[in-house]
C-alpha positions as CSV (number, residue, x, y, z in Angstrom):
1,X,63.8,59.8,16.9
2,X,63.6,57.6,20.1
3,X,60.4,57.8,22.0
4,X,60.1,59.5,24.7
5,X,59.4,56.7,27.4
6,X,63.1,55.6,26.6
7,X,64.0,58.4,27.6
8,X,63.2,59.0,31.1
9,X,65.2,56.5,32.6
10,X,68.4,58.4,31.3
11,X,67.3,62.0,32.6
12,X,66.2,60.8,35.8
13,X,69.5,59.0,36.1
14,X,71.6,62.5,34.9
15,X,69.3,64.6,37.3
16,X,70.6,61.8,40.3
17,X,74.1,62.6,39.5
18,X,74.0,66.3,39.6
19,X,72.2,65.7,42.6
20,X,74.4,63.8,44.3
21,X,77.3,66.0,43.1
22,X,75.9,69.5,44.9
23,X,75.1,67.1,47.8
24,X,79.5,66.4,47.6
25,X,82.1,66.5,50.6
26,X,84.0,69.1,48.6
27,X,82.2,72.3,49.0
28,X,82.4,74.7,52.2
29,X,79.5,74.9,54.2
30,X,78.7,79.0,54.8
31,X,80.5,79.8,58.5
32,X,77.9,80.6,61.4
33,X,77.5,84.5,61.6
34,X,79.9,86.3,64.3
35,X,78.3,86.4,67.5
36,X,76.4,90.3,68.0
37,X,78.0,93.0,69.5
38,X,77.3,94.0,72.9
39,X,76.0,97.8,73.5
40,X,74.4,99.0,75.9
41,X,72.3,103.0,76.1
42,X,70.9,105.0,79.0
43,X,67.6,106.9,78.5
44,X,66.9,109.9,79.2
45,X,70.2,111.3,77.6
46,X,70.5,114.3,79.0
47,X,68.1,115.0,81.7
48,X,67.7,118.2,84.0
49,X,66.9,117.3,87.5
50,X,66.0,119.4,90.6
51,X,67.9,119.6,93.5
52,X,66.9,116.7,95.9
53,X,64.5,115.6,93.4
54,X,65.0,112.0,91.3
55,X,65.1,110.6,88.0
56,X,64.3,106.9,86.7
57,X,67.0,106.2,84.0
58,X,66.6,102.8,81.8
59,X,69.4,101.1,80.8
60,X,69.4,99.0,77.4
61,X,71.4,96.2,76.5
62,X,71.6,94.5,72.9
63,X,73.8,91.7,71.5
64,X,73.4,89.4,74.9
65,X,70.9,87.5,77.1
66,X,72.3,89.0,80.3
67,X,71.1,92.3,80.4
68,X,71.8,92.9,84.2
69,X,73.8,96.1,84.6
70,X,76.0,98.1,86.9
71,X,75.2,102.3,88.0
72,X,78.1,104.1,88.8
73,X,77.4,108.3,89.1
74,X,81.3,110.1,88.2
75,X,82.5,106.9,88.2
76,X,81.6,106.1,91.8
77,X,79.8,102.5,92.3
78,X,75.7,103.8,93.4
79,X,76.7,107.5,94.0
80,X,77.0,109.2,97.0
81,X,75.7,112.3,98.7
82,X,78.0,115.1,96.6
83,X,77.0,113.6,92.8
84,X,73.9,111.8,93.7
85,X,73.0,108.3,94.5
86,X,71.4,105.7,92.3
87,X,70.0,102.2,92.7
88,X,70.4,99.2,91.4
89,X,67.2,99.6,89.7
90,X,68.4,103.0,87.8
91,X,66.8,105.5,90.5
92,X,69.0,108.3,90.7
93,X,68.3,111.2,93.4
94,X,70.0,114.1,93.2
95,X,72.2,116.2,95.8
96,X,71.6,119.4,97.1
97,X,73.7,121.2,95.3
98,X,73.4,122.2,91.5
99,X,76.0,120.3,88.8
100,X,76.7,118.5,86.3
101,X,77.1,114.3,86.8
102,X,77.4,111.7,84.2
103,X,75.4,108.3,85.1
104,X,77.0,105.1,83.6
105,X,76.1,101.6,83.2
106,X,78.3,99.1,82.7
107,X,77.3,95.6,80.9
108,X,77.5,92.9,83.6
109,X,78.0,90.5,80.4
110,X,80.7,92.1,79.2
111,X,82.0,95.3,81.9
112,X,84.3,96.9,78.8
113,X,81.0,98.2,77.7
114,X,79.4,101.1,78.9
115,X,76.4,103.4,78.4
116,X,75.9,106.7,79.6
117,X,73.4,110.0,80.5
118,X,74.6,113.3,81.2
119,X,72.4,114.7,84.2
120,X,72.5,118.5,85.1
121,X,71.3,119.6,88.8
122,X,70.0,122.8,88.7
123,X,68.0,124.5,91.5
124,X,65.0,123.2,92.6
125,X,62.1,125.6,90.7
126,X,60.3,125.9,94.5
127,X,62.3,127.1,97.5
128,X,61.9,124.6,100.7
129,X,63.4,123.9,104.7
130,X,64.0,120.7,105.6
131,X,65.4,119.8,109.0
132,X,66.4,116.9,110.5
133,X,65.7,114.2,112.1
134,X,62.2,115.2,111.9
135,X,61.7,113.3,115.3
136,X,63.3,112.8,118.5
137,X,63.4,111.6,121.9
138,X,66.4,113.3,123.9
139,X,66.7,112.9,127.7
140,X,67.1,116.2,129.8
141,X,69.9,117.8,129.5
142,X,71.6,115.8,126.7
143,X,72.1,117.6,123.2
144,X,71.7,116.7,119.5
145,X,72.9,118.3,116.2
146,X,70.0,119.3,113.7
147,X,70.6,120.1,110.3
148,X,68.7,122.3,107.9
149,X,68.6,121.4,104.5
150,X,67.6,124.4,101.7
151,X,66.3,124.3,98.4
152,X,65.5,126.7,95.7
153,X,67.7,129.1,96.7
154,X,71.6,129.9,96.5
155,X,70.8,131.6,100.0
156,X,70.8,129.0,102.7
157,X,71.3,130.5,106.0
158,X,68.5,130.0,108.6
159,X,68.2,131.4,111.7
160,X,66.9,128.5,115.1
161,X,64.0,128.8,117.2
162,X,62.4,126.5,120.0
163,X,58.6,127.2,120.4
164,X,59.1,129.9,118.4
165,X,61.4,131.8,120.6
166,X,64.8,132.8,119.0
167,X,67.6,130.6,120.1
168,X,65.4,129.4,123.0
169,X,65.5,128.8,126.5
170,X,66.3,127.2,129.8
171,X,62.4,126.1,130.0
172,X,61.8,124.9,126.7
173,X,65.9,124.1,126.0
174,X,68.5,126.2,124.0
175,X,69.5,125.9,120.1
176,X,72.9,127.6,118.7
177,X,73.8,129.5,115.6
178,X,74.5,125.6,113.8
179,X,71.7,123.6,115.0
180,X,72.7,122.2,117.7
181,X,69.8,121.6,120.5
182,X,70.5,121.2,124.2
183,X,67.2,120.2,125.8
184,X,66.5,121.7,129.2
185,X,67.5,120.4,132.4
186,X,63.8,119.7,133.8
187,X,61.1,118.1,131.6
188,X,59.0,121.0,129.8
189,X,54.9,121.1,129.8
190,X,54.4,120.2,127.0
191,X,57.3,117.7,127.0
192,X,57.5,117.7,122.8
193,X,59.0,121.0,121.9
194,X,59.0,122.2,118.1
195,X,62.4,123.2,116.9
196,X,62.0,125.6,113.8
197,X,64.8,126.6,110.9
198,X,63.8,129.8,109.6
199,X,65.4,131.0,106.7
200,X,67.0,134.2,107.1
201,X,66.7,135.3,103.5
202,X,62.7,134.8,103.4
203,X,61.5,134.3,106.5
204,X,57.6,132.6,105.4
205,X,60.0,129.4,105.0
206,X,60.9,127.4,107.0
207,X,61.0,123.8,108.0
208,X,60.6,122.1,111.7
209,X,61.6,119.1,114.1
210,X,59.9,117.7,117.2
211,X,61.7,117.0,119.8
212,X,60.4,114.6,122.9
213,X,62.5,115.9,126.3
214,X,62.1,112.4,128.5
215,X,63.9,111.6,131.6
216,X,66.6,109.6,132.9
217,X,66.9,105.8,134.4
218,X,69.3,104.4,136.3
219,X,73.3,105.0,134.5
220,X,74.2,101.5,132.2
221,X,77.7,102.0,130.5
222,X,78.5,99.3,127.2
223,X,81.4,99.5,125.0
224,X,81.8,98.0,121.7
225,X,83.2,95.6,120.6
226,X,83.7,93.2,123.5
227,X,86.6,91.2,122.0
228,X,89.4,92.7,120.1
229,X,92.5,90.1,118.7
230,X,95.8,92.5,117.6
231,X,99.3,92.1,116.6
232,X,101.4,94.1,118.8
233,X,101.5,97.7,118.2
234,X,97.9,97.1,116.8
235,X,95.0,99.6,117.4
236,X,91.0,99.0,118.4
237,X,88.7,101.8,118.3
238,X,86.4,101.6,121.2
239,X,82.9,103.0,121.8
240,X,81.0,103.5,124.2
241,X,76.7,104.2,125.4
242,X,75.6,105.6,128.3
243,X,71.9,105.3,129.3
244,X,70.2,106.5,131.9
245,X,72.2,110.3,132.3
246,X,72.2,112.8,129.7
247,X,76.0,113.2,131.2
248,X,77.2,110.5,128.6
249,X,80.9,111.1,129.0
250,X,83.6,108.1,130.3
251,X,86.8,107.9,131.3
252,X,88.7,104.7,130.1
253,X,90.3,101.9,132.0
254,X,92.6,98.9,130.7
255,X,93.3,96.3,133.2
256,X,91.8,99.1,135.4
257,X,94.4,101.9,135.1
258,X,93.0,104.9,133.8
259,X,94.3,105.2,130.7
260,X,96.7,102.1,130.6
261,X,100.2,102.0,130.1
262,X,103.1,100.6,128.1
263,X,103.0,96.9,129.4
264,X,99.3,96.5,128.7
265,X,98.3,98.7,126.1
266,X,97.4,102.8,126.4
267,X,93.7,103.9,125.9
268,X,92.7,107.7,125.3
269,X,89.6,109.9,126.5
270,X,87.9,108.8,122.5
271,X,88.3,105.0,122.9
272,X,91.5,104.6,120.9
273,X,93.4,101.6,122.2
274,X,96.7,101.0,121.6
275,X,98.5,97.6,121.8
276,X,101.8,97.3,123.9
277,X,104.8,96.8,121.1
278,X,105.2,93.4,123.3
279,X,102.9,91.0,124.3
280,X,101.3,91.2,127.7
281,X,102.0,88.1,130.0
282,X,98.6,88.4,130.9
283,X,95.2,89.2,129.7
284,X,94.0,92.8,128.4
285,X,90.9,94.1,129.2
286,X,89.4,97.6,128.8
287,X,86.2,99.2,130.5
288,X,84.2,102.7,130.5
289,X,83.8,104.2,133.2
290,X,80.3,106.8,133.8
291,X,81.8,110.4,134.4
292,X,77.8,110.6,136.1
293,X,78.2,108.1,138.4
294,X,81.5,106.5,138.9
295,X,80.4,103.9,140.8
296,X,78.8,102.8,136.6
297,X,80.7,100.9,134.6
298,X,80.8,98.4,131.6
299,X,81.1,94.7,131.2
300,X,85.3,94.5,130.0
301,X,86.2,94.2,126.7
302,X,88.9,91.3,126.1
303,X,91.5,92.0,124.5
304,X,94.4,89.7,122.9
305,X,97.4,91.0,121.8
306,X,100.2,88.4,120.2
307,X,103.3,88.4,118.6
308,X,101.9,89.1,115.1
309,X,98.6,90.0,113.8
310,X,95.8,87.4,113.2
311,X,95.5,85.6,109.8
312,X,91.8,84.6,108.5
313,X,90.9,81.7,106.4
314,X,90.0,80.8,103.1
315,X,86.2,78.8,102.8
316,X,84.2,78.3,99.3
317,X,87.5,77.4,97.0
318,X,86.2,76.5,93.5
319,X,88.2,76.1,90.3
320,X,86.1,77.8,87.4
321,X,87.1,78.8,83.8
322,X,89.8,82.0,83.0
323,X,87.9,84.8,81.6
324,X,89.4,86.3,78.6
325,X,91.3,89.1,78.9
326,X,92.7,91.9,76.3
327,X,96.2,90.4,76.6
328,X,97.6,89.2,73.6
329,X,98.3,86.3,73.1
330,X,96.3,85.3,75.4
331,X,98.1,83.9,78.9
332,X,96.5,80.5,79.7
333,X,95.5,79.3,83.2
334,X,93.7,77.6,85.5
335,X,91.0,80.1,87.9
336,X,90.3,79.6,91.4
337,X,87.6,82.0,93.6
338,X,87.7,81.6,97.2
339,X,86.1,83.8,99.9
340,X,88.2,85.2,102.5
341,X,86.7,85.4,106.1
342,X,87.9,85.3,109.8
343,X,90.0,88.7,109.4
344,X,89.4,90.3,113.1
345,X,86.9,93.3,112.6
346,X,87.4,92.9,108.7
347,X,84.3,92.2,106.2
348,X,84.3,88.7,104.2
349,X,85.2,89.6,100.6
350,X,85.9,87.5,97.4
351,X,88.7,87.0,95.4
352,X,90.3,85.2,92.4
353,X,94.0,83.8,91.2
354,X,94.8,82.9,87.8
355,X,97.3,80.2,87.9
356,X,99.7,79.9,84.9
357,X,102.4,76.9,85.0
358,X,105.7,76.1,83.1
359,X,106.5,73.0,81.4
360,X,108.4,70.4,83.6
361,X,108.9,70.3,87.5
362,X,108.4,74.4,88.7
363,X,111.3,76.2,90.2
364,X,108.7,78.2,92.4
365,X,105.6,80.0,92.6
366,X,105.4,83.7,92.5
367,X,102.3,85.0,93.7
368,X,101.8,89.0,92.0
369,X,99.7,91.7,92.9
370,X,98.6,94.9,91.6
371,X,98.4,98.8,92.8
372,X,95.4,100.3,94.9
373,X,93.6,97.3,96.3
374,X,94.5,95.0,93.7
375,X,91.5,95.1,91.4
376,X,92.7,93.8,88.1
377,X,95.2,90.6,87.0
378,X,98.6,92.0,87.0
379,X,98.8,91.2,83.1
380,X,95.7,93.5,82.9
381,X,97.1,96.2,84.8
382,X,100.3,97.2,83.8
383,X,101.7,98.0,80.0
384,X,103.9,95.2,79.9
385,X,102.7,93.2,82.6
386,X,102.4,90.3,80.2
387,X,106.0,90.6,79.7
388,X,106.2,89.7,83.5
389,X,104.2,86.8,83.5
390,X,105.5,84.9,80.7
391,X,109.2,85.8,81.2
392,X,108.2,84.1,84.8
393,X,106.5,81.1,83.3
394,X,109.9,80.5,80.7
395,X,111.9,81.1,83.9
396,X,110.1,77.7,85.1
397,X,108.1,79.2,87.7
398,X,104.4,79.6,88.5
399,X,102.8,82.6,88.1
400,X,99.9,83.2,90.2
401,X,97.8,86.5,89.6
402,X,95.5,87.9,92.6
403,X,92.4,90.0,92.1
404,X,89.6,91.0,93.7
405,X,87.4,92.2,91.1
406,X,88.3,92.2,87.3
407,X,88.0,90.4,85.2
408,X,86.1,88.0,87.6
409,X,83.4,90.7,88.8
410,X,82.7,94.4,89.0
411,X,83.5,95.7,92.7
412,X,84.9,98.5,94.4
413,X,88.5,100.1,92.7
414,X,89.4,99.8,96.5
415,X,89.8,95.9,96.4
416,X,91.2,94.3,99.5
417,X,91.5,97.9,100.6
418,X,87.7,98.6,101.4
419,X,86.7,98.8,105.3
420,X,86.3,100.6,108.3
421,X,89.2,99.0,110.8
422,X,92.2,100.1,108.2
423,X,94.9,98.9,106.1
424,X,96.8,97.0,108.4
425,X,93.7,94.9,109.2
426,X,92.2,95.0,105.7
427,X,96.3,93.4,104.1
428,X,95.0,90.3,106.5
429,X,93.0,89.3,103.0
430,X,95.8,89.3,101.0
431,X,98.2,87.5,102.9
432,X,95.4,84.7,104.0
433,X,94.9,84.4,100.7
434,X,98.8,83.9,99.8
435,X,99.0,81.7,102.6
436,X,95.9,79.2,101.2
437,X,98.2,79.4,97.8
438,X,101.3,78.7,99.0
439,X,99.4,75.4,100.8
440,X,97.3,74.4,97.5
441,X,99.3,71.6,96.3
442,X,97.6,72.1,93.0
443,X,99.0,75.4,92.8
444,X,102.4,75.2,95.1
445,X,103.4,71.2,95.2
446,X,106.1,72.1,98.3
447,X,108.3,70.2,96.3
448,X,112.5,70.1,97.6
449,X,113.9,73.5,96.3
450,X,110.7,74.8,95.3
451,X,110.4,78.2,96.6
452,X,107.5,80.4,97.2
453,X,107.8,84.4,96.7
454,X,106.0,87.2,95.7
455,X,105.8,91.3,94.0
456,X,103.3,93.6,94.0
457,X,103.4,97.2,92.8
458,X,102.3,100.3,94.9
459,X,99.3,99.3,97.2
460,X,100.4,95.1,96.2
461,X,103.9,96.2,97.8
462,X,102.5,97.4,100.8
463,X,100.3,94.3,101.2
464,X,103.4,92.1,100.8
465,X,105.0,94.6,103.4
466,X,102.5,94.6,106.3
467,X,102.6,90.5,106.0
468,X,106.8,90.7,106.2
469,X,106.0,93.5,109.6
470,X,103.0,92.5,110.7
471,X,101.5,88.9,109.8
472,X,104.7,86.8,110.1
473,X,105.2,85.9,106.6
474,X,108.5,86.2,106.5
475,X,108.3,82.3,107.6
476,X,106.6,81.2,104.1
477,X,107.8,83.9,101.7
478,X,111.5,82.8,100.0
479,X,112.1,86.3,98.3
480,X,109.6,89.1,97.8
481,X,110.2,92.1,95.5
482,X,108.3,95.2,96.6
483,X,107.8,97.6,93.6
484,X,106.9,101.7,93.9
485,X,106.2,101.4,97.9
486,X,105.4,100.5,100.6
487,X,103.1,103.7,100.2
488,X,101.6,102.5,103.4
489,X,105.0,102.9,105.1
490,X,104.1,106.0,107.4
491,X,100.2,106.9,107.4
492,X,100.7,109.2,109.6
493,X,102.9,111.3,107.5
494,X,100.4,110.7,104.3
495,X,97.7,111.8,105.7
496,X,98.6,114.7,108.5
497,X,100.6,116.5,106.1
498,X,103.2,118.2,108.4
499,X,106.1,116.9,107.6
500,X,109.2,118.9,105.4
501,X,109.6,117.6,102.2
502,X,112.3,115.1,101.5
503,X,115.8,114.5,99.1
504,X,116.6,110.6,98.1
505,X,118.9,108.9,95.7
506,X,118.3,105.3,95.0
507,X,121.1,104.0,92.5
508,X,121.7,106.3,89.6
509,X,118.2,108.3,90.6
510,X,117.9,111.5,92.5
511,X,114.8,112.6,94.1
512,X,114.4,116.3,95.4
513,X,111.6,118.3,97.2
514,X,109.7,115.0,97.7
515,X,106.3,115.6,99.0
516,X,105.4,113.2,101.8
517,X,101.8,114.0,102.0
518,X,99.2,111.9,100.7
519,X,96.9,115.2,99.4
520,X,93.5,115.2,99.6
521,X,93.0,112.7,95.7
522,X,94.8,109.9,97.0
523,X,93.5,109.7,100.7
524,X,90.0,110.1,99.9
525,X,89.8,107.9,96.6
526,X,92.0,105.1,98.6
527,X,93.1,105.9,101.7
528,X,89.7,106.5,103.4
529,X,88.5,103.4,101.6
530,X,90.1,101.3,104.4
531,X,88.3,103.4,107.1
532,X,85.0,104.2,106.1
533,X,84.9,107.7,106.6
534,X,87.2,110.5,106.1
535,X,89.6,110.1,108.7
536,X,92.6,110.7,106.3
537,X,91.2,113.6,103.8
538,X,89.7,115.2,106.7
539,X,93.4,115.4,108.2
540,X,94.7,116.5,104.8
541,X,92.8,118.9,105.0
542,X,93.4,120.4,107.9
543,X,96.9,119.1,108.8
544,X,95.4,117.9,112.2
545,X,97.3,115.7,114.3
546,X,94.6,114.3,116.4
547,X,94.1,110.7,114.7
548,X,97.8,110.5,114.3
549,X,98.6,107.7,117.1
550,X,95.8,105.8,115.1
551,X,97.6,106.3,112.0
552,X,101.4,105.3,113.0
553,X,99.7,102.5,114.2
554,X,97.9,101.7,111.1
555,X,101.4,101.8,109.2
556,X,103.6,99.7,108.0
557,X,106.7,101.5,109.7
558,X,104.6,100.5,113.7
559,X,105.9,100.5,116.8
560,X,106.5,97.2,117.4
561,X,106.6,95.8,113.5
562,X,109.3,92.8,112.6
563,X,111.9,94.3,109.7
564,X,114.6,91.7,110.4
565,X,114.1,88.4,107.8
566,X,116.5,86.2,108.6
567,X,114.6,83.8,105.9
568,X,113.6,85.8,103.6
569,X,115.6,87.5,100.4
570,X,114.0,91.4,100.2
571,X,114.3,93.7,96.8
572,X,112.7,96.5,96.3
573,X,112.5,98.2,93.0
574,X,111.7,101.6,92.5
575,X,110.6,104.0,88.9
576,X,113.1,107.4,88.8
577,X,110.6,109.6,86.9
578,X,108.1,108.9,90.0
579,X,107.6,111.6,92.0
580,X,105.0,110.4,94.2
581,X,104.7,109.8,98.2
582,X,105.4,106.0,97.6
583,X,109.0,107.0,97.4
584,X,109.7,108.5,100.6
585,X,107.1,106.9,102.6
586,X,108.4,103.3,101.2
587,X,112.2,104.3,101.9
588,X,110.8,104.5,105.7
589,X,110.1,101.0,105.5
590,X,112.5,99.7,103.1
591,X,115.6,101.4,105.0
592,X,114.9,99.5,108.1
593,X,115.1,96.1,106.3
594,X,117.1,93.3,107.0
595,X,117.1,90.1,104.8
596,X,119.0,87.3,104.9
597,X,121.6,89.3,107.5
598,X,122.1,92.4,105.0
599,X,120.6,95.3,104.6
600,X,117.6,94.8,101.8
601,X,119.1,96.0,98.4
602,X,117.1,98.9,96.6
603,X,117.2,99.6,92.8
604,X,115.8,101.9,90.5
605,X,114.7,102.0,87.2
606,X,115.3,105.5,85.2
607,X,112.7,105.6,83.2
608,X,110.1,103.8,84.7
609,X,107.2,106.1,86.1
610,X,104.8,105.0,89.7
611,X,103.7,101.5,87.6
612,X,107.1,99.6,87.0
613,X,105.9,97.6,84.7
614,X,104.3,100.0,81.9
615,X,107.6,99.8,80.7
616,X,110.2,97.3,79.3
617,X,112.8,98.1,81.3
618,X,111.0,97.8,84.0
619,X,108.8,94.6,83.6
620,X,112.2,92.9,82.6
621,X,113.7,94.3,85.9
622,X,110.9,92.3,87.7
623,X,111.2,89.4,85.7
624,X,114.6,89.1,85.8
625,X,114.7,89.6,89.6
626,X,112.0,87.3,90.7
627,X,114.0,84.3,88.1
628,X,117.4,84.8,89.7
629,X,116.5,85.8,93.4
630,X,113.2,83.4,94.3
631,X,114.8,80.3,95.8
632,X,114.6,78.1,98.3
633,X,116.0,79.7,101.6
């Protein structure tokens, strides 16, 4: 038997060799764990809040470092007054009247996921008058409208006093049936008078407002705004403040007519200019006039009104990396955010363009938007919107996808369409924003032959539409193809609701008993968007005419809009089983058409519904329009 010490040498050397061997090239180290999954919870679950009262909700996000979120209340971005409000910090206060609300919030890391709380508004447990404002000052004679808020109670009638006297009086000033307070002519003694909401059903509560009667100085009239650029046919609202009379009518003057006329614009008794369908030869202005004291008026307003309306511009371009999307295979592209600004009377707001590009020298670019205010990435948004893009891209032209929200950001479902001057001043950020493409040589070289055109579907059709009318860009667009719309074509028709219903046929489809009214859904989840208030549900509702000038104006189909393109190939495309308003009110528009010296051709597609392409049929219709009909003019 060999000793021992001889042996070491050969087991160390053995041990080395399995050593080295595990250490070997040839095995496969373990693969890195999938990255965690994103969720995200709301505490309290299911909360019961009081009427008025508020509840502190905590969102919780797991699976990412960015645990910023987003509070929506019935899917509407930080509530409102009918389903509650909430902050950005998770504060949510409820409204006055009992219901049931769901509170979301949405992953800023990853928006697809959501948590949410279930919050029931019941009646607050203590009954309570609240009136306001709770303070005043109010020059003699002039008037304000109170309003008495009620708790507790399903019974919330109250019953006005001033100084505890029913309805009031000429000393101390007078209060009506709804609130509304006229002080008294001559300042009382004391000059702070208590106004008191009692309510009827129980008459130990009740709530109060002091009011301050003060006199008058000498009569100052200003309007706003004090400049105003419009197309022609254009609108402005104007406003104006008197000071120093508690007689704060006007009477309106442009180039110091009462009232205008034709050749320089027409003004009513609420402020609501409207351009001449021709541009004046000379300046525009437009003044108040005290009804008090005549002799009162304010500084002018200046007006320009040209042949077409304003474009903005483009500032803060950067190029920055494609988010994913859920489209499969995924559509590769080069990003670009850029902030719109310069709109007259419109907000600055973002937006994005994903830019996909063929192989070899492109035909053209083909810029294409979406429905509503163009939210989401046309391959996003529609069924077989991919289908679109690529069959574009194989064509041998450059597909370039507008947003302005997803998947770049969270914002309002409104878009481009969010504002308070409308939707014809509100399309100025779309087509700025197609004009800064069309001019991006990294996007659109300008190349010989290379054409430039665009589609959008429903709200992205009326966009393209009100640049063709409105913005003059029938001089860059080659061929545009309008799908479902111009739903924008008559306003006036969508949202005042009067007029009979209407038959079409477009190809082989037949349309009967078509409703031209907007109803109350669309104009307040879109429409109003554009105004800020309720100017179009609020006429839906009650079929009044009054803000119809305003709305014609606002449309498409406007006095003095351009629908002869001498330039510029026009197709629109509409869905047979839609039965929407965007058929009749985009036949207003798309009957007056004239493109490249013929009257624009219309098609339809049988089967396809208000989104064209969320089916074959239809996204190949697109497709196979844009490929053979966007060229060089």
């Amino acid at each position: 038997m060999r000793p021992l010490a001889t042996l070491i040498p050969g087991i160390t050397a053995l041990v080395l060799v399995f050593a080295l061997s595990a250490c070997g090239g040839s095995s496969t180290p373990t693969p890195p764990p999938p990255p965690p999954s994103i969720t995200v919870s709301v505490s309290p679950g299911s909360p019961s809040v009081a009427e008025g009262a508020t509840q502190q909700f905590t969102a919780t996000v797991t699976g990412t470092t960015n645990t910023g979120v987003t509070w929506t209340v019935d899917g509407i971005a930080g509530g409102n007054d009918f389903v509650g409000a909430i902050s950005a910090a998770g504060l949510y206060t409820a409204p006055v009247v009992t219901g049931t609300h769901t509170v979301t919030a949405t992953s800023q890391a990853d928006t697809t996921k959501t948590g949410t709380a279930t919050v029931k508004v019941t009646v607050s447990a203590s009954i309570s008058v609240v009136v306001t404002p709770a303070t005043l000052d109010l020059t003699s004679g002039g008037s304000k409208q109170f309003k008495a808020v009620v708790q507790g109670t399903s019974g919330r009638n109250v019953n006005w006093q001033v100084n505890g006297i029913a309805g009031g009086n000429s000393a101390v000033g007078t209060v009506d049936a709804n609130g509304n307070y006229t002080a008294p002519a001559s300042i009382p003694n004391p000059a702070t008078v208590t106004l008191t909401a009692v309510l009827a059903a129980d008459s130990t509560k009740s709530g109060t407002a002091s009011v301050t009667v003060v006199g008058v100085g000498p009569v100052s009239v200003a309007i706003n705004p004090a400049t105003s650029s419009l197309g022609q046919g254009g609108w402005e609202q104007f406003d104006a403040s008197v000071t120093g009379s508690a007689n704060t009518a006007v009477t309106w003057q442009v180039n110091e007519i009462p009232g205008g006329n034709a050749t320089v614009g027409t003004i009513d008794n609420t402020g609501l200019y409207l351009a001449p369908v021709t541009p004046p030869s000379g300046g525009v202005s437009v003044t108040a006039v005290s009804a008090a004291n005549t002799a009162k008026k304010s500084p002018a307003a200046d007006v320009t009104v040209a042949a077409t309306d304003p474009l903005g511009q483009i500032i803060n371009s950067t190029t920055l990396a494609c988010p994913a999307t859920k489209t499969s295979p995924p559509i590769a592209g080069t990003c670009y955010q850029v902030t719109v600004t310069g709109c007259p009377g419109v907000e600055d707001q973002d937006a994005w363009v994903k830019v996909t590009s063929p192989s070899g020298t492109p035909k053209g670019t083909v810029v294409l938007t979406t429905g509503t205010g163009g939210e989401n990435l046309y391959e996003q948004n529609f069924t077989f919107g991919p289908t679109v893009v690529n069959n574009l891209v194989a064509g041998g032209f450059t597909a370039a996808q507008m947003t302005w929200a997803s998947p770049f950001a969270t914002g309002p479902i409104t878009g481009w369409l969010t504002g308070t001057t409308g939707v014809r001043r509100a399309a100025c950020r779309v087509n700025t924003f197609a004009q800064w493409i069309k001019n991006n040589a990294s996007i659109h070289s300008g190349g010989s032959g290379e054409a430039f055109c665009a589609t959008g579907n429903s709200g992205g059709s009326g966009a393209i539409a009100y640049g063709l009318a409105h913005y003059g860009m029938d001089s860059i667009f080659d061929m545009v193809e309008p799908t479902s719309g111009p739903p924008f074509g008559r306003i006036d028709y969508g949202c005042v609701c009067t007029q009979p219903t209407e038959n079409a046929t477009i190809g082989s489809c037949s349309y009967s008993n078509l409703n031209l009214c907007y109803g109350k859904a669309t104009a307040s989840g879109i429409i109003d968007a554009a105004y800020g208030t309720g100017k179009c549900s609020n006429s839906v509702s009650d079929k009044n005419s009054t803000l119809g000038p305003l709305f014609l104006a606002d449309s498409v189909d406007a006095p003095g809009g351009n629908y002869t393109y001498p330039k510029t190939n026009v197709h629109f495309v509409f869905g047979g089983l839609d039965t929407s308003q965007a058929i009749p009110l985009g036949l207003d528009y798309a009957n007056q058409v004239t493109a490249i010296g013929v009257p624009a051709p219309q098609a339809c597609v049988a089967d396809a519904p208000h989104p064209i392409p969320n089916v074959q049929d239809g996204a190949t219709q697109v497709s196979n329009d844009l490929i053979a009909l966007c060229k060089k003019q």
